[in-house]
C-alpha positions in Angstrom: -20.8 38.3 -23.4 -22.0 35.8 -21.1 -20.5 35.4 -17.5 -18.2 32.7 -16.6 -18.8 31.2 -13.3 -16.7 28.2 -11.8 -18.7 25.1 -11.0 -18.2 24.7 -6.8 -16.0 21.9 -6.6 -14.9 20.8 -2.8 -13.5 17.0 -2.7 -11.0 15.7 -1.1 -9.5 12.4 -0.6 -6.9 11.2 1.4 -5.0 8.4 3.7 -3.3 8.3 6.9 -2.9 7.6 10.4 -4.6 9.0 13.5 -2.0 10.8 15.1 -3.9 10.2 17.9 -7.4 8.8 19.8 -10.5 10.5 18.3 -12.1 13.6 20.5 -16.2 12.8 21.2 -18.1 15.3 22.4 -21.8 16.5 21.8 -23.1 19.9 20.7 -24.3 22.4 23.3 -27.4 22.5 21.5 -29.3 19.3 20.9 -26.6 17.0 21.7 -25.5 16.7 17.9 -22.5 14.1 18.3 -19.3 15.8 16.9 -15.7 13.5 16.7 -12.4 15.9 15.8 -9.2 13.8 15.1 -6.0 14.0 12.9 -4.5 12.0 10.5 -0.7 12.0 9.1 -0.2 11.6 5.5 3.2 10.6 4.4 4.6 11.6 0.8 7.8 10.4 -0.4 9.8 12.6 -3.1 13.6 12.5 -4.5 15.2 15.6 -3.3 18.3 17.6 -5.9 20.2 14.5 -4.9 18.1 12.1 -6.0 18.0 10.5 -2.6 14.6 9.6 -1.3 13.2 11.9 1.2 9.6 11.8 3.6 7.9 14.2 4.2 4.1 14.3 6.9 1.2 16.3 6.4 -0.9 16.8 9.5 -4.9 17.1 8.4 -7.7 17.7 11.0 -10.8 15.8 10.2 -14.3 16.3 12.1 -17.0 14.0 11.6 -20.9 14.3 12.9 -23.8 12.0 13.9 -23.6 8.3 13.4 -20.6 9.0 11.6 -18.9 10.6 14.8 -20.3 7.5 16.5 -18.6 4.8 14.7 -15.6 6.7 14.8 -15.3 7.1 18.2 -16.2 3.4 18.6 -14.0 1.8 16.3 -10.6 4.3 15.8 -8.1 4.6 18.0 -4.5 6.4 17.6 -2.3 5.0 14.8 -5.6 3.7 13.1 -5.4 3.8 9.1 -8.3 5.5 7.4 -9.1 6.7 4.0 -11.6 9.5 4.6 -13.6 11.6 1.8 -15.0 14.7 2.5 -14.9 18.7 2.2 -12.8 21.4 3.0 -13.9 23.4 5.5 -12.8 26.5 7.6 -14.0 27.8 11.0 -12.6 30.1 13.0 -13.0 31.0 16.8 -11.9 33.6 19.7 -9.0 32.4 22.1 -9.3 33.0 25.3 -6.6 35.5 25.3 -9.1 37.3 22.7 -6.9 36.5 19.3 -8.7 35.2 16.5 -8.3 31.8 15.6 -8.7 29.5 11.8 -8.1 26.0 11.5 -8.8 24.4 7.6 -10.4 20.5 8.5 -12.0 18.4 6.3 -15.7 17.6 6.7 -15.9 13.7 6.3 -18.5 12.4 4.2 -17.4 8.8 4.3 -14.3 7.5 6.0 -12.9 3.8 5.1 -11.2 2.2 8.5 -8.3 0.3 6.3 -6.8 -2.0 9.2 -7.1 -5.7 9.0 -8.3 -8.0 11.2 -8.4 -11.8 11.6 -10.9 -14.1 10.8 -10.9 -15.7 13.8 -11.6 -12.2 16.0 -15.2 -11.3 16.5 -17.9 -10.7 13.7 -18.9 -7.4 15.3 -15.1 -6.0 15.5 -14.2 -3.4 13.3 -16.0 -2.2 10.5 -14.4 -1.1 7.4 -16.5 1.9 5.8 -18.9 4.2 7.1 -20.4 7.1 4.9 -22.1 9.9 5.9 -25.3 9.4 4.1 -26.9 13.1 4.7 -26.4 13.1 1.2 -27.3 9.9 0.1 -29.9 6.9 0.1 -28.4 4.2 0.6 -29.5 3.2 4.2 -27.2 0.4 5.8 -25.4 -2.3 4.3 -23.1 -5.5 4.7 -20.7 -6.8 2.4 -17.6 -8.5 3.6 -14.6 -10.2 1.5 -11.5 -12.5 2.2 -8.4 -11.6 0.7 -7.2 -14.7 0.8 -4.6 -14.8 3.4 -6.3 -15.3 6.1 -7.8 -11.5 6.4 -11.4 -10.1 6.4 -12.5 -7.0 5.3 -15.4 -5.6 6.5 -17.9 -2.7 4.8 -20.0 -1.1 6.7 -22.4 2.1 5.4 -24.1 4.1 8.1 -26.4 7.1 8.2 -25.3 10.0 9.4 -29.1 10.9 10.4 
C-alpha cells in the first residue's frame, strides 16, 4: 500500500488594523531589515440570543527587506491592511530564563487598504507591496479611481 502524505499547505489571509506603529529594526548580522507589528481582526457572530456580538483577534505579523521598508514608511497605528503570508513559530529565552513561543505570520505581500485623495501627493501611500522572494515580477504601477473622488494606488516591491 502506498503512503499517504499531506501536501504542505501554509496560507493565510487576513484584514485588520495595526493596533499600533510598526517596530523597525535590522538584524545583528548583515543588517537584514525586519518590521514586527499587529493587526486586530474583528468578527461579528449572533450569540444563543440571536443578538449580534464582536469579537477581536490579535495577529502578529513580521515582514523583511524591502518589504519591512515600505512598511515602516507607509503604516502607522490604526492603518488597514490586508496581508498574505505564512504561519510561522519561533520561540526565544526570557530573560528570567522561561521559554517563550509566539505564532506570527510571515508576510508575503501586504495590501495598505486606506484611501487617500486625489488631490494629496503622487508619492503618498502606496497600496500593495509583495514580497517577491518568490516571484518575478520586479516593480510595477497601476493606479485606479473609484470614482468618488479616491485613488488607489498598487504598488509591487522586491523583497531582495
Amino acid at each position: 500500500m502506498a503512503e499517504l502524505k499531506m501536501p504542505e499547505i501554509n496560507s493565510v489571509v487576513i484584514a485588520g488594523n495595526l493596533t499600533k506603529d510598526p517596530v523597525f529594526r535590522q538584524t545583528n548580522s548583515g543588517g537584514t531589515p525586519v518590521v514586527n507589528f499587529s493587526i486586530a481582526c474583528n468578527r461579528r457572530f449572533r450569540d444563543s440570543n440571536h443578538q449580534w456580538q464582536e469579537d477581536v483577534c490579535y495577529v502578529g505579523v513580521v515582514a523583511w527587506n524591502k518589504l519591512a521598508e515600505s512598511c515602516r514608511d507607509n503604516l502607522k497605528r490604526s492603518a488597514a491592511v490586508l496581508v498574505d503570508g505564512e504561519l510561522q513559530s519561533r520561540t526565544w529565552k526570557a530573560q528570567d530564563g522561561s521559554s517563550r513561543t509566539v505564532v506570527e505570520i510571515k508576510a508575503r505581500r501586504i495590501q495598505f487598504l486606506n484611501k487617500r485623495k486625489k488631490h494629496e501627493d503622487e508619492d503618498g501611500i502606496s497600496g500593495f507591496v509583495e514580497d517577491d522572494s518568490h516571484s518575478e515580477n520586479g516593480m510595477e504601477h497601476n493606479s485606479r479611481g473609484d470614482g468618488a473622488g479616491h485613488v488607489y494606488e498598487y504598488k509591487y516591491l522586491s523583497s531582495e
